[in-house]
N, C-alpha and C positions, 0 to 999 in steps of 0.2 A: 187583297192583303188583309190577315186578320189582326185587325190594330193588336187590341189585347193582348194575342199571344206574343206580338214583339215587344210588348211592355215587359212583359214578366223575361222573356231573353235579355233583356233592354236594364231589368231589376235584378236581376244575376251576376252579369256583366259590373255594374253597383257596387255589388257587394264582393267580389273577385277582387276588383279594385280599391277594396278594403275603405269605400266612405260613409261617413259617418249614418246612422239608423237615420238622424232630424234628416238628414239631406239626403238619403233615400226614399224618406218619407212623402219631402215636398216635390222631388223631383216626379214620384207617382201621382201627387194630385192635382199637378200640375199638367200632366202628359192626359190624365183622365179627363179632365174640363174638357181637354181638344176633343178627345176619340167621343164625348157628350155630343158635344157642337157639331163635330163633323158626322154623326151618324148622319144615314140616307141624304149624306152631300157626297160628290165625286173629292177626291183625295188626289187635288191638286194645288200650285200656288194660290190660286183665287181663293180657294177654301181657309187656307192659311190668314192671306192678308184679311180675309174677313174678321177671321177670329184677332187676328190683331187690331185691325178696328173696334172692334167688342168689347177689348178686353180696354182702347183707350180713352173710352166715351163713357164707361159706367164709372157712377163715382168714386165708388170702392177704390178702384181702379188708381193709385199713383203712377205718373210715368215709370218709377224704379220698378213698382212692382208688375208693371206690364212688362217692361225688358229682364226681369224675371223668369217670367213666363215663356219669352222669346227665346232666351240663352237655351233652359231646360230642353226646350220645341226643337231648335237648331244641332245643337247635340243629340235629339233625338231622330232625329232624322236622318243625319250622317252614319247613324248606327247599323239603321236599318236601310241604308243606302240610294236615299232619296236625297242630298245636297241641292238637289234641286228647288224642294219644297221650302229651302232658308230662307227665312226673311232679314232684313233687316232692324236691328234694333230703334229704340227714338230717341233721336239725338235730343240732349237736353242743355241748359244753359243753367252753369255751378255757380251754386248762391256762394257770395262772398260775405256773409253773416248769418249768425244761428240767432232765432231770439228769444232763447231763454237759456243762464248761463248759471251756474253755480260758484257765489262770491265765498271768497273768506268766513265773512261776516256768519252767510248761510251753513257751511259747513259747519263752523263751531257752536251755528244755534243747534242741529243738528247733534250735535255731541251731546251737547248739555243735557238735550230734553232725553236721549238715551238714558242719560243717567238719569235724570230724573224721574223717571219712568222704573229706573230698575233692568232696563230691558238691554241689557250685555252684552249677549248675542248680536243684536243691533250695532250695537255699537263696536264691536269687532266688525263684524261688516263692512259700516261705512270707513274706520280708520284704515282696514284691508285693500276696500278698492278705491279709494281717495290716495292712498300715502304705497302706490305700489302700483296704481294703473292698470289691474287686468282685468279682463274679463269677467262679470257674473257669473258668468259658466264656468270659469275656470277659479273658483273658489273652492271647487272637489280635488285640486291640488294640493290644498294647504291641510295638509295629514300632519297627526304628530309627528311619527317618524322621522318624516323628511325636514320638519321644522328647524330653517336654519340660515343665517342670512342673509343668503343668497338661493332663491328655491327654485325647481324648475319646472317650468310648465310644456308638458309634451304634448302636441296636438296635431294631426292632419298630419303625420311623420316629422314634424319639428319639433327641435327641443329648445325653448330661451331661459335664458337667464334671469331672473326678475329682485332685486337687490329690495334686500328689508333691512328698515333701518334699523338700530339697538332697539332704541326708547318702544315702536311698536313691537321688538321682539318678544323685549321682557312681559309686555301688556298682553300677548294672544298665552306667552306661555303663565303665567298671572291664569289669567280666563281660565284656561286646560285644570290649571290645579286645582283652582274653586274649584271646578264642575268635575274634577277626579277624569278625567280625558284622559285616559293611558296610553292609547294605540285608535288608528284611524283618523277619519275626519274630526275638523274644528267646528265646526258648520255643519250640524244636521239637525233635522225634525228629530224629538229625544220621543216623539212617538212611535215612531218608525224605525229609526237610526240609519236613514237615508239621508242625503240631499235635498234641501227644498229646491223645489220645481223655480226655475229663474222668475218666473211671471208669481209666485207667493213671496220671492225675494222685495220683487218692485212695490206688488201691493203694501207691504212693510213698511216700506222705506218712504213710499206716498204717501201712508196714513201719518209717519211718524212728521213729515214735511206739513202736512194739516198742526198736527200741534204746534209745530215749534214756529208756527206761522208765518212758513215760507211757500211761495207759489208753488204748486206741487207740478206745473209745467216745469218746473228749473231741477227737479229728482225726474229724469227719462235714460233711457238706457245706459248713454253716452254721457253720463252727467258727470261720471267721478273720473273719466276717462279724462276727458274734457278740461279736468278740475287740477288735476293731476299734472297734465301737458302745462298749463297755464305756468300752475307753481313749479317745476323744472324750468323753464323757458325764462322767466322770469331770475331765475337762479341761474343761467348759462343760457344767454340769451342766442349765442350763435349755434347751438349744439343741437340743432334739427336731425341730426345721422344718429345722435344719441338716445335721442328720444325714442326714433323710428327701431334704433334695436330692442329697447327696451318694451314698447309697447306692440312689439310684435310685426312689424310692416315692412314689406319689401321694397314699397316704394314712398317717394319721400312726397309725395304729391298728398299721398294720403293720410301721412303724419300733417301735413301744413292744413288738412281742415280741421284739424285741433287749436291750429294757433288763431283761429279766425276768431273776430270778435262779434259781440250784440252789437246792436244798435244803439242801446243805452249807453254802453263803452266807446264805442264812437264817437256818439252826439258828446259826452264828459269831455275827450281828450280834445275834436273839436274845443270845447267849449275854452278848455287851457293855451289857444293856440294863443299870440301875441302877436297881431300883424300888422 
């Protein structure tokens, strides 16, 4: 059987099913690593479980990102009608604390140094995905056009609802007029008049976590996300389904690792217990 050419049936198939280019992309270099590894090996389980040993002994190698690997493989497999070659994923045991967390405190240093800085763009940014909880990718959403208080974000064939308050209304369309923004994105390279690439977003947002001198472990992908859950939750403390609609999740297992706390948070409210 020639691997390749069931990749490229296999990356057809992909793209029929109308998914995304990124997750085309990984699903190819993912499937390529194997057909590496497996060259001049026999294309059986054993071959398999090997590469999944390989894949969970290098260090690179996270559990997530090994059953990455595995899902893509397994799927791959089925396609081309070998189910047999499935393996099993690695079962893992869910941390009940993240530890590094974005306080109050840090957000509004954050703010500041935006402004102090001059740097506005930024600071629409963080106010965007802090005070509205979407995705960094999904900040190619927020177009003039559709600028409105309630905006929607269509992704993967879904469409949500994402509620913007006044106070940051008036402040992104503020922004638009300074900068004469008529039509299109709010958020682009004014070199290009593209989208920056989400990984030029973080570097941003890292350096700017350097000045305002905040750990810049506490700005990571999930940071405003995170930030966002907190302050709602805090404000409607039973309203988990709420949340889960708005930040986009079907399941509600996967909004509650929003509510999780640091360590630091723990060890504090320990610290207030009275016993």
């Amino acid at each position: 059987m020639n691997l390749e050419t069931k990749l490229e049936e296999f990356i057809i198939s992909l793209k029929e099913d109308e998914k995304a280019d990124k997750t085309i992309k990984k699903y190819k270099t993912n499937i390529r690593a194997f057909i590496e590894f497996s060259k001049d090996k026999e294309l059986n389980k054993e071959t398999v479980i090997e590469f999944k040993n390989k894949l969970d002994v290098v260090d690179e190698y996270m559990p997530n990102t090994t059953n990455n690997y595995l899902v893509v493989l397994n799927k791959f497999f089925k396609f081309i009608g070998n189910e047999n070659l499935c393996v099993k994923i690695i079962k893992q045991q869910t941390k009940f604390s993240v530890e590094y967390s974005l306080s109050k405190t840090d957000y509004h240093r954050l703010l500041r140094t935006a402004r102090k800085y001059e740097e506005y763009d930024n600071y629409i940014i963080l106010r965007i995905l802090a005070e509205t909880g979407i995705r960094i990718s999904e900040l190619v959403f927020f177009k003039i056009e559709d600028l409105d208080k309630t905006m929607k974000i269509k992704k993967k064939g879904k469409v949500r609802e994402i509620p913007v308050k006044l106070d940051l209304l008036r402040e992104i369309r503020k922004y638009c007029r300074d900068r004469k923004i008529k039509k299109g994105l709010i958020i682009f390279n004014p070199k290009t008049g593209k989208a920056y690439a989400n990984s030029t977003i973080w570097r941003r947002l890292k350096k700017m976590a350097g000045r305002a001198r905040i750990s810049k472990n506490a700005v990571h992908p999930h940071a405003f996300r995170h930030y966002f859950a907190k302050c709602y939750l805090e404000t409607y403390p039973n309203d988990i389904a709420g949340l889960a609609d708005i930040l986009g999740h079907n399941s509600l297992e996967t909004t509650r690792i929003y509510t999780k706390l640091t360590n630091k948070e723990k060890e504090l409210k320990i610290r207030n217990i009275k016993f």
